[in-house]
C-alpha positions in Angstrom: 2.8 4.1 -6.6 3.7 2.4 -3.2 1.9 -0.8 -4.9 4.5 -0.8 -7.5 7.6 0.2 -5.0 6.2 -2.7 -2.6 5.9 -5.6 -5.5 9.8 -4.4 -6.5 10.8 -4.7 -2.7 9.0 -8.3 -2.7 10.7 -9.5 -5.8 14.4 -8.2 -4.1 13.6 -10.0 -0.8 13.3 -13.4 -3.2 16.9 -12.8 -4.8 19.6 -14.8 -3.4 21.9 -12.8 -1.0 24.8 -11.7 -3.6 22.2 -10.4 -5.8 19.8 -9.0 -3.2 23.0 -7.0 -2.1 23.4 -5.6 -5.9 20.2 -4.9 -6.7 18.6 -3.3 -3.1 21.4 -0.5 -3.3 20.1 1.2 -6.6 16.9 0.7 -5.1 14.9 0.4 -8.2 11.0 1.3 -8.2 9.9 -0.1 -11.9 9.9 -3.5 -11.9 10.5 -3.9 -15.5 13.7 -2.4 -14.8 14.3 -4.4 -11.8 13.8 -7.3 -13.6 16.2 -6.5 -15.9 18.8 -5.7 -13.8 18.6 -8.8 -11.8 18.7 -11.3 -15.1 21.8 -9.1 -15.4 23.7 -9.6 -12.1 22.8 -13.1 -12.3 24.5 -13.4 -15.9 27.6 -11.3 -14.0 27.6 -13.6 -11.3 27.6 -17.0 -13.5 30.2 -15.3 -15.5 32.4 -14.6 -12.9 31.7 -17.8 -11.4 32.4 -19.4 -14.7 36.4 -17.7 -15.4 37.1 -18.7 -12.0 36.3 -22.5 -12.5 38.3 -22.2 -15.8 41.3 -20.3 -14.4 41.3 -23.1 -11.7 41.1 -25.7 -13.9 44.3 -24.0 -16.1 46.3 -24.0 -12.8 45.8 -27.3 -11.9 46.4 -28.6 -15.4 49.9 -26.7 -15.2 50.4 -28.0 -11.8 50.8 -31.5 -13.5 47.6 -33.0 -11.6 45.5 -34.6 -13.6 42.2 -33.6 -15.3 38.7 -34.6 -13.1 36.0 -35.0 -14.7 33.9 -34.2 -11.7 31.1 -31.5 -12.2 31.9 -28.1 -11.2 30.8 -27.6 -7.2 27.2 -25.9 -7.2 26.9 -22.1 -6.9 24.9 -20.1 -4.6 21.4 -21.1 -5.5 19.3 -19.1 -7.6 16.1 -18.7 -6.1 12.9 -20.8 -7.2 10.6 -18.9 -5.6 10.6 -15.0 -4.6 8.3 -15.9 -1.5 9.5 -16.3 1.6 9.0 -19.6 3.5 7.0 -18.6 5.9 4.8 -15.9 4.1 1.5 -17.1 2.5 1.9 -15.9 -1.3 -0.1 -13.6 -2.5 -2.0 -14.0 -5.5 -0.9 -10.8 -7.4 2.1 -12.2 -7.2 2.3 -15.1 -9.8 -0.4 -16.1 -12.5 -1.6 -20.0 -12.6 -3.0 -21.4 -15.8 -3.3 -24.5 -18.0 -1.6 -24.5 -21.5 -0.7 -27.0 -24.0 3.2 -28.9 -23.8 3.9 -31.3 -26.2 0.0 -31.8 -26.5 -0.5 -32.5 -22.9 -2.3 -29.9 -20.6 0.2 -28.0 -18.4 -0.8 -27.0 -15.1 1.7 -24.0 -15.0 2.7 -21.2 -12.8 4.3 -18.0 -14.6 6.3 -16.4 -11.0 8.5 -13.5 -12.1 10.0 -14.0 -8.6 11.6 -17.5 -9.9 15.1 -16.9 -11.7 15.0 -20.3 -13.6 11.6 -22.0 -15.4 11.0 -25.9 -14.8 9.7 -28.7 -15.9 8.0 -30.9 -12.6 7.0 -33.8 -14.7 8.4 -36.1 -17.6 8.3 -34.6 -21.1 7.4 -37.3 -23.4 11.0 -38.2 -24.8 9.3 -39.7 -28.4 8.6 -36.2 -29.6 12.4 -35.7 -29.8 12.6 -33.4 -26.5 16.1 -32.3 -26.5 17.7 -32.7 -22.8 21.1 -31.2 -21.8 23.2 -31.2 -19.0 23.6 -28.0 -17.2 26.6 -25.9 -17.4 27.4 -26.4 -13.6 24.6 -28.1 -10.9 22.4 -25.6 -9.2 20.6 -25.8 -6.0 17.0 -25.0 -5.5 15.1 -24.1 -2.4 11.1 -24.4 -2.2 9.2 -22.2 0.2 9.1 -25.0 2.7 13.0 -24.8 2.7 13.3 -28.5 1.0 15.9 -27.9 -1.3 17.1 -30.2 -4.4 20.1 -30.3 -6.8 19.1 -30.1 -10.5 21.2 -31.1 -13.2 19.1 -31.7 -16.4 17.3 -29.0 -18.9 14.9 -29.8 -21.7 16.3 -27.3 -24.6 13.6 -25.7 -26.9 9.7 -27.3 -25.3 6.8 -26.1 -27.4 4.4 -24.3 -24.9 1.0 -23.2 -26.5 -0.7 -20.6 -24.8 -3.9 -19.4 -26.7 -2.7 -21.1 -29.9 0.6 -19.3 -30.2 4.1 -21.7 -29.6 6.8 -20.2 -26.9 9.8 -22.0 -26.8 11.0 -22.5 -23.7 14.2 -24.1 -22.0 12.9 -26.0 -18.7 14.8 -27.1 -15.9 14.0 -30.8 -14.5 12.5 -29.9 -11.2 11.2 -32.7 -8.7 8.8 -30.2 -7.4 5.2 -31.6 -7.7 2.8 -28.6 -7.3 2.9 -27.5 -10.9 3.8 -29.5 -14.2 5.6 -26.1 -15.7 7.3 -22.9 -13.6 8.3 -20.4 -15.8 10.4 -17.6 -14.3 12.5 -14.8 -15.6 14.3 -16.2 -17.8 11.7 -16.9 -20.2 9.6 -14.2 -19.1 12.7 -11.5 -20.2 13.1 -13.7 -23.4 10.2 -13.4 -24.9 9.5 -10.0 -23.6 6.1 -10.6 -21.5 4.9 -8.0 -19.0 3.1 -9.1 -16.2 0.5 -6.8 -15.6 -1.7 -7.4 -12.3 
């Protein structure tokens, strides 16, 4: 048991402060459950985050100033990693392996610590990869502390692992450790358990 209590307790100290805050006080011992409960205060917080850049764009429309077209400011940065910078990770932690994207070998990471997945390298745009522009820009922090500002997803990617297809919506990441991070998001989506 105080295996499991400790990897929940790791995974809270990688949360970003507003969730950490959240999440710590119901102090949650299975992680599946404390999984799920972060992916929800996150979805709370970008809601919330979300009205208030509409009601403030309503007001200043009604305020006879006219419309920007600037990108919504960043919000507080979702957390790409749940290691801290200046803990060595431990291997438990995360899984590493090689699988198949777009017919190209992957060298990915699966971290149920990371909020978001991403993509570190350039998915071949002749296989009809669809790219979006994100809602609002985020900003990501490594566990060096070099952060960056990503702006870009690639909607729907066909990752093969042991000849099944998982869709998956990557982030563009300029991050060159791995190829693929996939975090929480897909992890919760397609319902995988990560069993150490």
């Amino acid at each position: 048991m105080p295996i499991k209590v400790d990897r929940c307790r790791r995974f809270e100290d990688g949360l970003n402060d507003n969730s950490r805050l959240l999440i710590t006080a119901h102090q949650i011992t299975d992680f599946s459950r404390l999984m799920a409960a972060a992916l929800n205060v996150e979805r709370v917080w970008e809601s919330e985050h979300n009205r208030r850049n509409r009601l403030e764009a309503a007001s200043t429309s009604q305020k006879g100033a006219s419309k920007t077209t600037e990108r919504p400011k960043a919000r507080v940065a979702p957390s790409a990693y749940a290691i801290q910078p200046r803990e060595e990770p431990n291997p438990a932690d995360v899984i590493r392996g090689t699988f198949s994207l777009y017919d190209m070998s992957v060298y990915t990471l699966i971290n149920p610590g990371s909020t978001h997945s991403y993509i570190c390298i350039a998915p071949p745009v002749d296989k009809g990869v669809q790219i979006e522009g994100l809602e609002e820009d985020i900003l990501i922090t490594n566990p060096l502390g070099h952060s960056v500002m990503v702006k870009k997803v690639y909607k729907g990617c066909p990752l093969m692992i042991q000849g099944y297809e998982f869709s998956a919506d990557l982030i563009e990441l300029p991050f060159y450790k791995f190829d693929v991070i996939l975090g929480m998001d897909w992890l919760s989506h397609h319902q995988v358990m990560v069993d150490y």
